[in-house]
PyMOL commands that place a pseudoatom at each C-alpha (Angstrom):
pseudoatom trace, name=CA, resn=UNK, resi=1, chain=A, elem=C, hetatm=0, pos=[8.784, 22.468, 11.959]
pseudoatom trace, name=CA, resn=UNK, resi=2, chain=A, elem=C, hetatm=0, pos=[6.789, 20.314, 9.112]
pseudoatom trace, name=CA, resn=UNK, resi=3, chain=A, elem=C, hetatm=0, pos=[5.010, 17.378, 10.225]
pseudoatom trace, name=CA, resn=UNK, resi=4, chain=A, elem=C, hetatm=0, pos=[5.542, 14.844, 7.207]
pseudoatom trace, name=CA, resn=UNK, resi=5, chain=A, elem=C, hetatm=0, pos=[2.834, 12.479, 5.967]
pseudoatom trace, name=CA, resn=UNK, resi=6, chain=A, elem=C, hetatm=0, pos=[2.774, 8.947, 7.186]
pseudoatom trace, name=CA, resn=UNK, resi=7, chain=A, elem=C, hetatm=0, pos=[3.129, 7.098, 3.931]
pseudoatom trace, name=CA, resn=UNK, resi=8, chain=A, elem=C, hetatm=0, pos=[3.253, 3.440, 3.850]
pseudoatom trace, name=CA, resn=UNK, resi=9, chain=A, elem=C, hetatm=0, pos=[4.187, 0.357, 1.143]
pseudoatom trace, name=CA, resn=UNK, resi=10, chain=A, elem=C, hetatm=0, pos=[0.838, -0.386, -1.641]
pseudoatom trace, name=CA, resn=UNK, resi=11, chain=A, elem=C, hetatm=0, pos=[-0.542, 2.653, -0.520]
pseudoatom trace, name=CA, resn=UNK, resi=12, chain=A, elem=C, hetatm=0, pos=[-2.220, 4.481, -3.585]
pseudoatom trace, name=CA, resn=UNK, resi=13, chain=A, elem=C, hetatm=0, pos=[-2.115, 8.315, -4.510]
pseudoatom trace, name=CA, resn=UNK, resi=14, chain=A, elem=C, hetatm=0, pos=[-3.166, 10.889, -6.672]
pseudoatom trace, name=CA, resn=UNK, resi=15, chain=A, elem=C, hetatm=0, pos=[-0.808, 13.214, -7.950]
pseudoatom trace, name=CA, resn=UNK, resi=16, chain=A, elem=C, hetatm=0, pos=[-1.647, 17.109, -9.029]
pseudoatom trace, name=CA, resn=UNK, resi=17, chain=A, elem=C, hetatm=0, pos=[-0.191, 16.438, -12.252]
pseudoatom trace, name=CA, resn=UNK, resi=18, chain=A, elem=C, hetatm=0, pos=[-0.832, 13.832, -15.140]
pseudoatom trace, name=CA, resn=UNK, resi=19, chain=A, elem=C, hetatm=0, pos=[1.606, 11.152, -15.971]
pseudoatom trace, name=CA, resn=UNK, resi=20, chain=A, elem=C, hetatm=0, pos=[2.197, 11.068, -20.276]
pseudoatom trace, name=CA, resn=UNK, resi=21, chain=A, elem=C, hetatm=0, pos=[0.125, 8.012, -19.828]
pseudoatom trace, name=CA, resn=UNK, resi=22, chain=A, elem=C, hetatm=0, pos=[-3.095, 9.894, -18.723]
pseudoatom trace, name=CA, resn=UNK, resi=23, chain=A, elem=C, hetatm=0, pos=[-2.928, 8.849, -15.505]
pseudoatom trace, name=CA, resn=UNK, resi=24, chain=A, elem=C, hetatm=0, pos=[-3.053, 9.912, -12.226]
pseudoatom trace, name=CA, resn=UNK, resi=25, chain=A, elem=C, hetatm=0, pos=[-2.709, 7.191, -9.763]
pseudoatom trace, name=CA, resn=UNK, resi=26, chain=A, elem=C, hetatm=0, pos=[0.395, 6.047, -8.396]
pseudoatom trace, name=CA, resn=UNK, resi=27, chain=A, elem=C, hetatm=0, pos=[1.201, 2.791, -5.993]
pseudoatom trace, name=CA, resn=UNK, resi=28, chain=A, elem=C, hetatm=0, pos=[4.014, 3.212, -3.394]
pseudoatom trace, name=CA, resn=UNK, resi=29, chain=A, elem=C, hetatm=0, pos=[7.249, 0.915, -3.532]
pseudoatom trace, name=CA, resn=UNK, resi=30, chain=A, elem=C, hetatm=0, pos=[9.113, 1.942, -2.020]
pseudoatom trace, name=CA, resn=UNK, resi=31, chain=A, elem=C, hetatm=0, pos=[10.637, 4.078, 1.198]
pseudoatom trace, name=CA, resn=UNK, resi=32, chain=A, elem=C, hetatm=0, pos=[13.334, 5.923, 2.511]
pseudoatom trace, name=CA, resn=UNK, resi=33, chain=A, elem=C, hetatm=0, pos=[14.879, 8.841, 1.838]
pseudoatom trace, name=CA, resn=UNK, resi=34, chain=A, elem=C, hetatm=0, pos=[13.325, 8.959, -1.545]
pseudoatom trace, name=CA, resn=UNK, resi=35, chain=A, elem=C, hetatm=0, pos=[9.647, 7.453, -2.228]
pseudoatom trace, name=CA, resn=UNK, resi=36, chain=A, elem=C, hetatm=0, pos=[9.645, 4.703, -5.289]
pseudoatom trace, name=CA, resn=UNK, resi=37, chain=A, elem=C, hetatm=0, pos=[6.283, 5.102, -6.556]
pseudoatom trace, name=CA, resn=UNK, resi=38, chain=A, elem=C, hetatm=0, pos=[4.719, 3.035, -9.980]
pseudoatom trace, name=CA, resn=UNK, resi=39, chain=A, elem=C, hetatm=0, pos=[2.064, 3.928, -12.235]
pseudoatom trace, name=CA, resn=UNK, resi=40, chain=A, elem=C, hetatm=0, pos=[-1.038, 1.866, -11.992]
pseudoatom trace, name=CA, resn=UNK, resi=41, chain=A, elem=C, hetatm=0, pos=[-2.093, 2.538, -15.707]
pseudoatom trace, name=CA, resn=UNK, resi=42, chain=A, elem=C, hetatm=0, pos=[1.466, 2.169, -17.662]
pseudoatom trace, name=CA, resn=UNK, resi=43, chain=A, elem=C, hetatm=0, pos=[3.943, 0.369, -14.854]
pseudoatom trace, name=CA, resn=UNK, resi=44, chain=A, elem=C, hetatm=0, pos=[6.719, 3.017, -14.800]
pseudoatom trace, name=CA, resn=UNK, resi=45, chain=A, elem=C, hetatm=0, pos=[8.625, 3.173, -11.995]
pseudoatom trace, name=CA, resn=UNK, resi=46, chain=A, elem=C, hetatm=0, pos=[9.730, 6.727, -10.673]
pseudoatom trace, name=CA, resn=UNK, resi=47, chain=A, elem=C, hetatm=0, pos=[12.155, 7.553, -7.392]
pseudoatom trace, name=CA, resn=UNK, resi=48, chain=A, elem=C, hetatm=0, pos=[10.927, 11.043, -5.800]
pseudoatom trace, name=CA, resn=UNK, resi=49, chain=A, elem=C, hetatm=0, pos=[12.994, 12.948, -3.241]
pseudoatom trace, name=CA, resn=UNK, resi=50, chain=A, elem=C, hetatm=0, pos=[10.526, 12.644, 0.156]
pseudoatom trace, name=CA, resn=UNK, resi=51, chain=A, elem=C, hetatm=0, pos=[9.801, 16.453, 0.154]
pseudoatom trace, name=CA, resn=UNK, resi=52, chain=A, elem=C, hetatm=0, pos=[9.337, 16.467, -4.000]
pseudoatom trace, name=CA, resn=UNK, resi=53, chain=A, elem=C, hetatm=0, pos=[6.497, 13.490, -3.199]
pseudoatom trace, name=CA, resn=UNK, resi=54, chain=A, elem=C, hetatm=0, pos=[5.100, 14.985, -0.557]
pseudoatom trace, name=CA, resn=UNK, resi=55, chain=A, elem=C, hetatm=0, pos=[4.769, 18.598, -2.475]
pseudoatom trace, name=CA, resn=UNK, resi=56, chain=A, elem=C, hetatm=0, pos=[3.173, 16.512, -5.261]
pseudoatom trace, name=CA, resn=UNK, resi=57, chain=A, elem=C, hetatm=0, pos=[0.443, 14.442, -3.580]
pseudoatom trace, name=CA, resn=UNK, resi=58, chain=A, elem=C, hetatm=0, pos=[-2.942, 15.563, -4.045]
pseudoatom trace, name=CA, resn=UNK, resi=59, chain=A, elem=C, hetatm=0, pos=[-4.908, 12.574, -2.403]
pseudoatom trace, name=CA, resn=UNK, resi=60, chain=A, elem=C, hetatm=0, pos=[-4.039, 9.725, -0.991]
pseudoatom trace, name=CA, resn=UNK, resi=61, chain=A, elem=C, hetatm=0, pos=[-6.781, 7.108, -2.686]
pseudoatom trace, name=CA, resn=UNK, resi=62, chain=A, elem=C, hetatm=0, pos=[-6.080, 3.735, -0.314]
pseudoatom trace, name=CA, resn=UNK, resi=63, chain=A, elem=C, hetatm=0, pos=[-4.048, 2.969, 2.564]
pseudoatom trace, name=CA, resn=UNK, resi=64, chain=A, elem=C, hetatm=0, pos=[-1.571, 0.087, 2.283]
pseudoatom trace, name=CA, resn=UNK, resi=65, chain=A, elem=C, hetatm=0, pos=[-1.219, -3.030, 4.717]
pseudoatom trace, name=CA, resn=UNK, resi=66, chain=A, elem=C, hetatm=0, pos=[0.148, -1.682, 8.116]
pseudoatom trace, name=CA, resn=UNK, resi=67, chain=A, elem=C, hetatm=0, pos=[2.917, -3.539, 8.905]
pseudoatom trace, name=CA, resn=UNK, resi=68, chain=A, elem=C, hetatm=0, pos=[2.779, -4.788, 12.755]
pseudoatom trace, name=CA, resn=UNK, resi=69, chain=A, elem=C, hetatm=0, pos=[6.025, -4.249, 14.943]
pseudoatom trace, name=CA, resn=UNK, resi=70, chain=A, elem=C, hetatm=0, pos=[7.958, -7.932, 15.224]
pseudoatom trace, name=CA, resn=UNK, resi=71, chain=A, elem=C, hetatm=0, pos=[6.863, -8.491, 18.879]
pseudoatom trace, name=CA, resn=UNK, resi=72, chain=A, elem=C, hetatm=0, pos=[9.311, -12.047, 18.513]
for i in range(1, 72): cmd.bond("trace and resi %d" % i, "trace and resi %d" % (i + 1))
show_as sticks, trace
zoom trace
């Protein structure tokens, strides 16, 4: 059994690869099934399958907001 990362919204990571653009920073924007992640130099937008993402990650650079549970 593989214990996934916790990965939330704004977080920002560093992939083991370069993007075309030279960089290698990318913002989370998404979750689910797959990850929507968006380059921080250039803007493009990318969907990765959850394992593909997680396979790719090299460091994770800041944590996003934690969203609270809705205790209304």
């Amino acid at each position: 059994m593989t214990m996934s990362m916790e990965i939330r919204l704004g977080d920002v990571v560093r992939l083991k690869k370069m993007h075309p653009c030279g960089s290698y920073e990318w913002v989370v924007v998404r979750l689910g099934a797959d990850i929507g992640i968006r380059c921080l130099s250039c803007g493009r937008r990318v969907l990765l399958d959850r394992v593909v993402f997680e396979r790719r990650v090299k460091a994770l650079v800041s944590r996003g907001a934690k969203v609270d549970d809705m205790k209304e």
